[in-house]
VOGU-3710 file (C-alpha; in Angstrom, 3 decimals, decimal comma):
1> xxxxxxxxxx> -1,659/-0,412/-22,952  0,330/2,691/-23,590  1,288/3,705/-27,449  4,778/1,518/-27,709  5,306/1,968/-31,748  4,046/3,955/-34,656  2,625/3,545/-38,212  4,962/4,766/-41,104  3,729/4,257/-44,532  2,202/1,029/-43,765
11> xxxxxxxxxx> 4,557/-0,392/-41,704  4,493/-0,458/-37,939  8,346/0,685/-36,043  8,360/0,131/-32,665  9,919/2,979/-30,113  12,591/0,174/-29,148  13,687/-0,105/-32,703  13,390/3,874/-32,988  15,275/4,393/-30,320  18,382/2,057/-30,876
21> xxxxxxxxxx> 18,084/3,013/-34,664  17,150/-0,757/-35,642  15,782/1,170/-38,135  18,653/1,745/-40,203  19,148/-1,375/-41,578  16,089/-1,415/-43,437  15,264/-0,141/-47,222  13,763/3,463/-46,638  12,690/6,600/-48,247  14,693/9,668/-47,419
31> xxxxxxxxxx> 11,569/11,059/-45,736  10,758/8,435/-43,885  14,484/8,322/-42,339  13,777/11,785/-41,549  10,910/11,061/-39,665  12,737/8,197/-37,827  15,687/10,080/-37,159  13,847/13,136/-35,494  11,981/10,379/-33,161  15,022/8,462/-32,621
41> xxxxxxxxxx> 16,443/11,653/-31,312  13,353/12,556/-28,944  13,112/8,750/-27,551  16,747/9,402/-27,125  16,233/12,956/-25,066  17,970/15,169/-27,407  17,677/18,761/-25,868  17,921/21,183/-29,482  16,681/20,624/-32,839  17,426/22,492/-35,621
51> xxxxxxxxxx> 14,736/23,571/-38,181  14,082/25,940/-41,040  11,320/28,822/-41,786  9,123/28,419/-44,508  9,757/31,487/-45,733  6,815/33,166/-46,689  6,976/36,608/-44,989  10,976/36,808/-45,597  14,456/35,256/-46,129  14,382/31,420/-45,142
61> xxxxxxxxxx> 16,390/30,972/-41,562  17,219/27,988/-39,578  16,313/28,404/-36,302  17,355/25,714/-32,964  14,457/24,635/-30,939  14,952/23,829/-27,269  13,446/20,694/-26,374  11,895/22,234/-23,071  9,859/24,572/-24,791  8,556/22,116/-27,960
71> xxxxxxxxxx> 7,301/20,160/-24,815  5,523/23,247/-22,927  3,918/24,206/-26,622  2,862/20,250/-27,327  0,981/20,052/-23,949  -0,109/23,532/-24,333  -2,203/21,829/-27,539  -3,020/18,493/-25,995  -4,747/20,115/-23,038  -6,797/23,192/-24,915
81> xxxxxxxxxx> -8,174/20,349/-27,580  -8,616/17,812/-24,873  -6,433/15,230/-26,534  -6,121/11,789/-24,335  -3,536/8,819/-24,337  -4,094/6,391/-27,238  -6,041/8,400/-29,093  -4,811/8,214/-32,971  -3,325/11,263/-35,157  -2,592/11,700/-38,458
91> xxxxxxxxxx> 0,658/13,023/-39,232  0,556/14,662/-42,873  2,394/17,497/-42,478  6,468/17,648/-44,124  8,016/17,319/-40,282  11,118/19,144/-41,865  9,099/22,067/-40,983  7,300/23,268/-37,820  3,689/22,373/-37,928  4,887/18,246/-39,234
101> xxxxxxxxxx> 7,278/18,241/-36,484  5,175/19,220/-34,222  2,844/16,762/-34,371  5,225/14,373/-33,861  6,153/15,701/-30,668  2,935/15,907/-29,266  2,363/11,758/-30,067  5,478/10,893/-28,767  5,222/13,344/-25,466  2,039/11,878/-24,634
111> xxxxxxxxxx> 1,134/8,833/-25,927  -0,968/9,283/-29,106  -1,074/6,509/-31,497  0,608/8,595/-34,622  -0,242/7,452/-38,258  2,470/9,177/-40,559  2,356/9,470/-44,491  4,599/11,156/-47,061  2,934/14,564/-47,278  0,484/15,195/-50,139
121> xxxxxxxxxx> -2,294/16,911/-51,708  -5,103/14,403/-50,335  -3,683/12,427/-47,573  -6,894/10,385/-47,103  -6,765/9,699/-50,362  -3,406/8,475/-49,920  -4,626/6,086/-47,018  -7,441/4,814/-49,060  -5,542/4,372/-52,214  -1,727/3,335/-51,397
131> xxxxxxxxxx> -2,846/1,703/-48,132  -6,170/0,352/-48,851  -7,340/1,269/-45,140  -10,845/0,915/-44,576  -13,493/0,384/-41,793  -11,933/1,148/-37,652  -8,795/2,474/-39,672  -10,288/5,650/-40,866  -11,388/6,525/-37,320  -8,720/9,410/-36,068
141> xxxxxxxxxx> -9,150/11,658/-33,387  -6,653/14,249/-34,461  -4,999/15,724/-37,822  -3,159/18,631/-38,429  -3,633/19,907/-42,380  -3,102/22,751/-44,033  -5,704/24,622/-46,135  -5,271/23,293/-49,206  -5,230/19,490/-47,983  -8,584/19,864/-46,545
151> xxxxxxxxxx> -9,544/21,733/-50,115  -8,853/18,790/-51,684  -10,515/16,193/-49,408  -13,568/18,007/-49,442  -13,529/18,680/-53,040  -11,949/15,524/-54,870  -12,832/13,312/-52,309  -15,985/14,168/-50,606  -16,982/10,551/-49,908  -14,652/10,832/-47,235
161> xxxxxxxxxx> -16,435/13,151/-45,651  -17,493/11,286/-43,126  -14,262/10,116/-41,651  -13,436/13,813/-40,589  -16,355/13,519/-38,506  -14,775/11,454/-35,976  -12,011/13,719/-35,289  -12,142/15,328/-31,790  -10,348/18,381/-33,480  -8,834/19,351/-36,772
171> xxxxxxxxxx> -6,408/22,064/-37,027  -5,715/23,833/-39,894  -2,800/26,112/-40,533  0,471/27,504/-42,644  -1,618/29,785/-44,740  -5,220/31,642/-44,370  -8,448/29,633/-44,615  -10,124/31,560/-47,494  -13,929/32,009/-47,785  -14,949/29,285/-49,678
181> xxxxxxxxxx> -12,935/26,654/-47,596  -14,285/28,648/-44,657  -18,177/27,673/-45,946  -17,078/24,167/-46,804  -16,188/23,420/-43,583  -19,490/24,306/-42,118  -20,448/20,108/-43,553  -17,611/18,724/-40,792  -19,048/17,721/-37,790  -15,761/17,557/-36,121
191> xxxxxxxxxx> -14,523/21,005/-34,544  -11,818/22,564/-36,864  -9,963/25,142/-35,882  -7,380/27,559/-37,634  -4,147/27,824/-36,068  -1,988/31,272/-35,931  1,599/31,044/-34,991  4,884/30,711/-36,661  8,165/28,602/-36,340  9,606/31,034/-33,672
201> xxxxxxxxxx> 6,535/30,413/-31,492  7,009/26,454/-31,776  3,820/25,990/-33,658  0,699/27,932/-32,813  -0,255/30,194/-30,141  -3,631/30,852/-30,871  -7,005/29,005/-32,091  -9,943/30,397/-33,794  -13,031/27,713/-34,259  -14,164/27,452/-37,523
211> xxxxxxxxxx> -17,438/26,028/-37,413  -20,370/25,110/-34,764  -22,936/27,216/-33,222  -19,898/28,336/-31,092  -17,951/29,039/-34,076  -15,993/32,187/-33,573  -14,556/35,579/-35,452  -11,294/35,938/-33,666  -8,425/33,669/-32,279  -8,148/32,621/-28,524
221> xxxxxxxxxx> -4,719/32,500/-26,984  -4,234/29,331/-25,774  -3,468/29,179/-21,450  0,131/31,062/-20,646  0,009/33,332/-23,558  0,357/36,804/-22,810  -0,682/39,017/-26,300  -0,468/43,013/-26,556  0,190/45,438/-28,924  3,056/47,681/-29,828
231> xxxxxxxxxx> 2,771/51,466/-31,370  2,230/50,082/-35,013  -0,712/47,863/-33,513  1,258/44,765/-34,178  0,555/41,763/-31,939  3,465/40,842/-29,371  3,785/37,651/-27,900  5,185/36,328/-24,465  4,809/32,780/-23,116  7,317/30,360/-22,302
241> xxxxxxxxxx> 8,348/29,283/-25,869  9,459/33,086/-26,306  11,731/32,390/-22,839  8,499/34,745/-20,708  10,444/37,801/-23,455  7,720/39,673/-25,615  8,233/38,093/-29,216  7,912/41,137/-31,821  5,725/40,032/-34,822  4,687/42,148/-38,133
251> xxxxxxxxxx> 1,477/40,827/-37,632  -1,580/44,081/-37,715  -4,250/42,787/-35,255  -7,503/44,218/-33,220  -6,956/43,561/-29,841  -10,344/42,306/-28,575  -8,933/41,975/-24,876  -6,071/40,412/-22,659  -6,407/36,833/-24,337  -8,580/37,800/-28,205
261> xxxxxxxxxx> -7,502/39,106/-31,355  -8,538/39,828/-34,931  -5,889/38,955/-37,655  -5,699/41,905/-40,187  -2,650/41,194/-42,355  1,324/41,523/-42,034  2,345/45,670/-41,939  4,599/44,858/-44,908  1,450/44,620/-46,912  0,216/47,514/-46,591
271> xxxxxxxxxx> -0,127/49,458/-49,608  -0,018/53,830/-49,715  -1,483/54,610/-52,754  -1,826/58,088/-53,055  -1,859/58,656/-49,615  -4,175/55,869/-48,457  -3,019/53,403/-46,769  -4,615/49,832/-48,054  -4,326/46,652/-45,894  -4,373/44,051/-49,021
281> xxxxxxxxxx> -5,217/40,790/-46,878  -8,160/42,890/-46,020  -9,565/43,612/-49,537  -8,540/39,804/-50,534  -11,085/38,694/-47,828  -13,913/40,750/-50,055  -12,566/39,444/-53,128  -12,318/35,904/-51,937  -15,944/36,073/-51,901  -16,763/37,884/-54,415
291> xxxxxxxxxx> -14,632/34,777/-56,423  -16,769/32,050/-54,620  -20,052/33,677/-56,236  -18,722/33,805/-59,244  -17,401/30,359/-59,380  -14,060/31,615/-59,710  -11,319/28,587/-58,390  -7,994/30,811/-59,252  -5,591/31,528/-57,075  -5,044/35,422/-57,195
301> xxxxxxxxxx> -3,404/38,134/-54,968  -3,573/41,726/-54,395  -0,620/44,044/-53,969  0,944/46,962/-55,422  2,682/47,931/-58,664  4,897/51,235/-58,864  3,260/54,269/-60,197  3,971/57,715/-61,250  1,011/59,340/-60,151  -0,179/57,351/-56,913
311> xxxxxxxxxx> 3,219/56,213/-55,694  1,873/52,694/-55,440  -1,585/51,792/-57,513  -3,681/48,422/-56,363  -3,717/45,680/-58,818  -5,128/42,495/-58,049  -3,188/39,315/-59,867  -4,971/36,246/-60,846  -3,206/33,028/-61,538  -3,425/31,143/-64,770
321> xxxxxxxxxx> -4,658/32,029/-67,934  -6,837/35,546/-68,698  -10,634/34,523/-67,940  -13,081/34,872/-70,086  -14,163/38,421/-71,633  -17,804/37,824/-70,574  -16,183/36,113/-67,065  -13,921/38,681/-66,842  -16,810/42,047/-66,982  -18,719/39,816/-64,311
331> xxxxxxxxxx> -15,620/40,303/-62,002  -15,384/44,150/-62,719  -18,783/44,892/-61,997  -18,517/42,530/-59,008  -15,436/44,279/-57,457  -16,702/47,499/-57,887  -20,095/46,775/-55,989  -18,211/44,925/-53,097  -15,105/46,949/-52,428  -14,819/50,691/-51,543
341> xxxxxxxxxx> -13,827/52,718/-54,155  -10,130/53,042/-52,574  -10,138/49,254/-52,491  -10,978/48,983/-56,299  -8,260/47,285/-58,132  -6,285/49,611/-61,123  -5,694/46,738/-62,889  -6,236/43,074/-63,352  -3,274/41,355/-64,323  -2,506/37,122/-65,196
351> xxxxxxxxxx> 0,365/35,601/-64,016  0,771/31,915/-65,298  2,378/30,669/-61,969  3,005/31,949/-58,338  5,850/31,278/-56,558  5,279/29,457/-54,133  7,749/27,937/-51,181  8,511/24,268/-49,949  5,413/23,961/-48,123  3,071/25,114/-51,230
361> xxxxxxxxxx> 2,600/28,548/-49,408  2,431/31,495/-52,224  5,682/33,375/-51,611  4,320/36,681/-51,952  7,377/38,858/-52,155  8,644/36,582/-54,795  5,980/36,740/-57,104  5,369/40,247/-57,000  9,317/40,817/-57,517  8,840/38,200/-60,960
371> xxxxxxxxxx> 5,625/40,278/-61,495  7,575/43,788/-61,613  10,727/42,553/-63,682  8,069/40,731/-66,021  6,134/41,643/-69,399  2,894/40,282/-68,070  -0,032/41,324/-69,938  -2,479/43,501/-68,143  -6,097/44,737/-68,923  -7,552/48,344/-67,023
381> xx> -10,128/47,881/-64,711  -13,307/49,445/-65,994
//
């Protein structure tokens, strides 16, 4: 039988009472009118949809959607992953935003059985403790998370290990898997991938398998995706959710060939210190692991600070309170053995809090602006 209603925080709506907006008569959460209202609207053919950046990489914009292309980029997904009617999703992503809404679409477009929950931390925590689901429950075939969500299942949760198993794919996106989520995800049987895209793209473009002997270094442009690279070496995009137009990102790639490409960090983040330019996504990949062998669970970024002598030196910021004295000389020594000595950070400096946006991304620019304007304390790198 095809997929005739879906499951909202424990409650079943069917798509006649979605679409006729029986709904509305009932006691409900403001998200979980949202969520309603956006399906009402699809059941009901709506042709634009409105939506907002995250607003990580810049100012936060609302953008409209045409219905046409949200379809093209859901069956774009459904086919590459191999997703097939009836199968059941878990929708745990805000759908205010791109990746949530998404997901939505693609249930609704072609008939898989969505679960939604209020986004959290640890959704299947959520299901096991708020909705006491156990047994065939757990068994999905598809969830969308982003990277700190499957952090936290894996970490606070890993009984639950084995219900990502079951998944015929798990895609992770909105922010970069680091290295130690990268080696934890080795333990999932199911195929995870890591998504790249952005809002104007209508969700991702792009999938790079995480784990599995056919694991891979570089992300595959899903079928109808045209990818090339300007003079800056910044990846363009054409496909019809860009209307067949090239689609201009900041994004610094390696172009491996017509359809593969290395992500090497946004050209706003490069740093010219003393005449050297720095990619600092690049030297946070070292430092990410130089963190996991040390045990280190901080968040922390790397950018640059003014200075007289270098135009722009390389600090590295670490989130929370100073480590340890004997913690911190382990991380010196460390980040002078793994990075080149242009990489080195000039200083170390704690910050108690990054900013961070709606959808728990680190805002970047934001914190670095706070950092600047702020009496932080700061310690020289040996």
């Amino acid at each position: 039988m095809p997929i005739s209603q879906l499951f909202l925080n424990g409650r079943y709506f069917t798509y006649e009472a979605i679409q006729t907006r029986a709904y509305l008569s009932e006691v409900l959460s403001d998200y979980e009118r949202l969520v309603l209202n956006f399906c009402a609207d699809w059941l009901n053919g709506k042709s634009e949809f409105s939506i907002q950046t995250s607003g990580s990489t810049g100012t936060p914009k609302t953008l409209t959607l045409h219905r046409a292309k949200m379809r093209a980029s859901a069956q774009a997904t459904v086919q590459t992953l191999d997703l097939q009617p009836n199968m059941r999703a878990l929708v745990c992503l805000n759908v205010a935003y791109i990746g949530g809404m998404m997901m939505l679409v693609r249930g609704l477009e072609f008939g898989l059985d969505l679960w939604v929950i209020d986004p959290s931390g640890n959704p299947l925590a959520d299901l096991r403790n708020k909705f006491r689901l156990n047994g065939a429950d757990w068994n999905f075939d598809f969830m969308a998370l982003v990277p700190l969500q499957l952090q936290n299942i894996l970490h606070e949760t890993p009984d639950l290990l084995p219900f990502l198993h079951t998944n015929r794919a798990i895609i992770v996106g909105g922010a970069a898997v680091s290295y130690a989520l990268h080696t934890q995800i080795q333990a999932i049987d199911a195929p995870v991938y890591s998504t790249y895209g952005m809002t104007e793209t209508i969700s991702h473009i792009a999938l790079q398998k995480l784990n599995g002997a056919d694991r891979q270094t570089y992300f595959q442009a899903l079928a109808g995706v045209a990818i090339e690279t300007d003079s800056r070496g910044c990846l363009q995009i054409k496909a019809q959710v860009t209307d067949d137009k090239w689609l201009i990102t900041n994004d610094l790639v390696e172009l491996i060939d017509a359809s593969k490409f290395r992500w090497l960090g946004r050209i706003d983040n490069v740093i010219n210190s003393g005449g050297v330019k720095i990619q600092v996504e690049e030297v946070e990949k070292t430092i990410e692991k130089v963190f996991y062998d040390l045990g280190l669970a901080n968040a922390f970024l790397v950018g640059g600070m003014p200075d007289e002598k270098l135009g722009q030196k390389l600090v590295l910021v670490i989130e929370g309170n100073p480590l340890p004295e004997v913690t911190q000389q382990n991380l010196e020594i460390s980040l002078i053995k793994s990075l080149k000595k242009y990489e080195i950070p000039k200083k170390i400096i704690y910050f108690e809090a990054f900013n961070r946006t709606d959808t728990d991304k680190i805002n970047r620019l934001v914190t670095f602006r706070l950092l600047i304007d702020s009496s932080n304390p700061n310690k020289q790198l040996i």
